[in-house]
N, C-alpha and C positions, 0 to 999 in steps of 0.2 A: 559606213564611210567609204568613201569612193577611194579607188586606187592613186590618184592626183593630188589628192591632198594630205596637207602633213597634219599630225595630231601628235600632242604631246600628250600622254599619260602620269598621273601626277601617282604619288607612292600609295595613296589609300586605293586609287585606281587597282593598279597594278595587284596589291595585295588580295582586294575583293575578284577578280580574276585569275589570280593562279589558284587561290581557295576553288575556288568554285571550279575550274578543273579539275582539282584534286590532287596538285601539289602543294599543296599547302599542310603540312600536317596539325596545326593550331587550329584550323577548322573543324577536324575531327575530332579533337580534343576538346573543341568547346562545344560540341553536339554528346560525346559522350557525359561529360561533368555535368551538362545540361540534364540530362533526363535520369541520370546516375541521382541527383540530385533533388527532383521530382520526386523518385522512386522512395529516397531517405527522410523526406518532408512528408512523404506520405505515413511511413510505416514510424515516424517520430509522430504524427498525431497520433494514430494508435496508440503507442506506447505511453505517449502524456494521459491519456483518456483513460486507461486500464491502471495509472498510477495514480488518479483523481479517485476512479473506483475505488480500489483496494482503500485508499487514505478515507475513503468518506465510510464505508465497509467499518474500518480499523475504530475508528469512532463511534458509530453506533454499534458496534460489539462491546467498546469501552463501556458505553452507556450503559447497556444489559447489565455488562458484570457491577455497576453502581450501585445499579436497581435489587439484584437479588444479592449486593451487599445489607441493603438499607435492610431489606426481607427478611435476610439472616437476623440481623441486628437488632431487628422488633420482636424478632423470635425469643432470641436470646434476653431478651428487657421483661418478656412474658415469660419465659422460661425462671428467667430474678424471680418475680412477684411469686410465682406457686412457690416457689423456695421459701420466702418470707412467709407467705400464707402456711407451707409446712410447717415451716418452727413456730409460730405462736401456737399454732394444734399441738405442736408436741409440746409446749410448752405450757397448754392450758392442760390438755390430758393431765401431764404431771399433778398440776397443781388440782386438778377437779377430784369431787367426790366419786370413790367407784361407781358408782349407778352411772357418772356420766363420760366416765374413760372410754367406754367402747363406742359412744358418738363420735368424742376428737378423734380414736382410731380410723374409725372408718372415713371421717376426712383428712386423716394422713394418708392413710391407702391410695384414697381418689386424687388426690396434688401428686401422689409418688407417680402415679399412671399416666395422668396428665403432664407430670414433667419428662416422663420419658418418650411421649409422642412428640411435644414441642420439639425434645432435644432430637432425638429424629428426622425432624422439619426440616431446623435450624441447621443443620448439618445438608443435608441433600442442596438446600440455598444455597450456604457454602462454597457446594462442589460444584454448583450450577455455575455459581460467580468464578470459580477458578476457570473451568471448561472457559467462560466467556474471557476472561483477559489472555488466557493463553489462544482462544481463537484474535484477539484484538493484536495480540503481539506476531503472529504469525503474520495478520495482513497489511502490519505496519513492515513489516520486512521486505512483505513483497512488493510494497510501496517505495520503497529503499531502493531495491531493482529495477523495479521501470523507471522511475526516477534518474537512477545512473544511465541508465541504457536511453534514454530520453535527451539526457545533457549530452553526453557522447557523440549523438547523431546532432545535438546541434554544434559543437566543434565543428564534425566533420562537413557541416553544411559549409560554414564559417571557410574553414578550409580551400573547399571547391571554390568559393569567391575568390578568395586569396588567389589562389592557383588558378583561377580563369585572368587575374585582372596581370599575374605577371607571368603567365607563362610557366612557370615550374614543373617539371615533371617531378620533381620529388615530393610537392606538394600536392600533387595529384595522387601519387602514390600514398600519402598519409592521409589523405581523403578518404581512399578505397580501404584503408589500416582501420582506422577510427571507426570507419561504418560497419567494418566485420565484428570488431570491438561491441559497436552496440548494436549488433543483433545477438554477439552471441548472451550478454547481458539477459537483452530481451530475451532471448529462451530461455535462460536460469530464472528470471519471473513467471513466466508462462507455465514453468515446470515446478511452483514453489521451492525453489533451490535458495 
């Protein structure tokens, strides 16, 4: 504009000008919250992503421990029958002629053997299925963490709008609260805590 002539400056004017020289302090505030914000939308996807893991993990370890429930359970239904098969042997022994007692014996012996490998089996299944819900319950926990630390950062996203759209310096402040919040979260998942 030439020195001759008059120009009036209207307030949005004025405002985007002193910014931009760098009196403005709402400018810097909205560059900061700006990529402050970027940075927390980023490290909240991870954190959603790693609590999707662990939640889908938590489930198919569920399944396992099902699985070598059923295992157990068929074991132990096979483990029954040699039982019933033992008692009619010991039942028939009784009742048979001596010449044919030490037949029924010898198939008591073999169900006695044979039940104590099943049961063997059936136990170790067992212990497999315990190991398996306690690994399912562990990654549903750490699915509970990133979870929290997941919602947290999106507060503190929430937040940052807030505080960009009025200015607040205390909401900026609980912006920067929120976000420390959920990282520190986040590392209590990352650390199984």
């Amino acid at each position: 504009m030439s020195e001759n002539e008059f120009h009036v400056h209207g307030p949005h004017d004025h405002e985007l000008e002193h910014a931009a020289e760098g009196g403005h302090d709402s400018g810097g505030m909205i560059a900061q919250i700006a990529v402050v914000t970027a940075i927390i939308a980023t490290v909240g996807s991870i954190f959603s992503y790693m609590g999707g893991a662990t939640q889908a993990d938590a489930g198919l370890y569920k399944n396992n421990a099902a699985i070598k429930k059923t295992e157990a359970s068929n074991q132990w239904n096979y483990y029954q029958a040699k039982s019933t098969k033992q008692s009619l042997a010991e039942f028939a022994r009784d009742l048979a002629p001596e010449d044919k007692k030490v037949a029924y014996q010898g198939k008591i012996d073999r169900y006695e053997k044979e039940k104590t490998e099943i049961k063997l089996g059936a136990e170790k299944l067992e212990s497999e299925a315990t190991t398996w819900d306690k690994s399912s319950d562990e990654q549903m926990h750490q699915h509970h963490r990133w979870a929290q630390a997941t919602t947290v950062l999106q507060v503190s996203i929430a937040l940052a709008a807030i505080a960009l759209l009025t200015r607040k310096k205390w909401l900026e402040y609980a912006m920067f609260a929120l976000a420390g919040v959920g990282l520190v979260l986040g590392a209590l998942a990352s650390l199984h805590i």
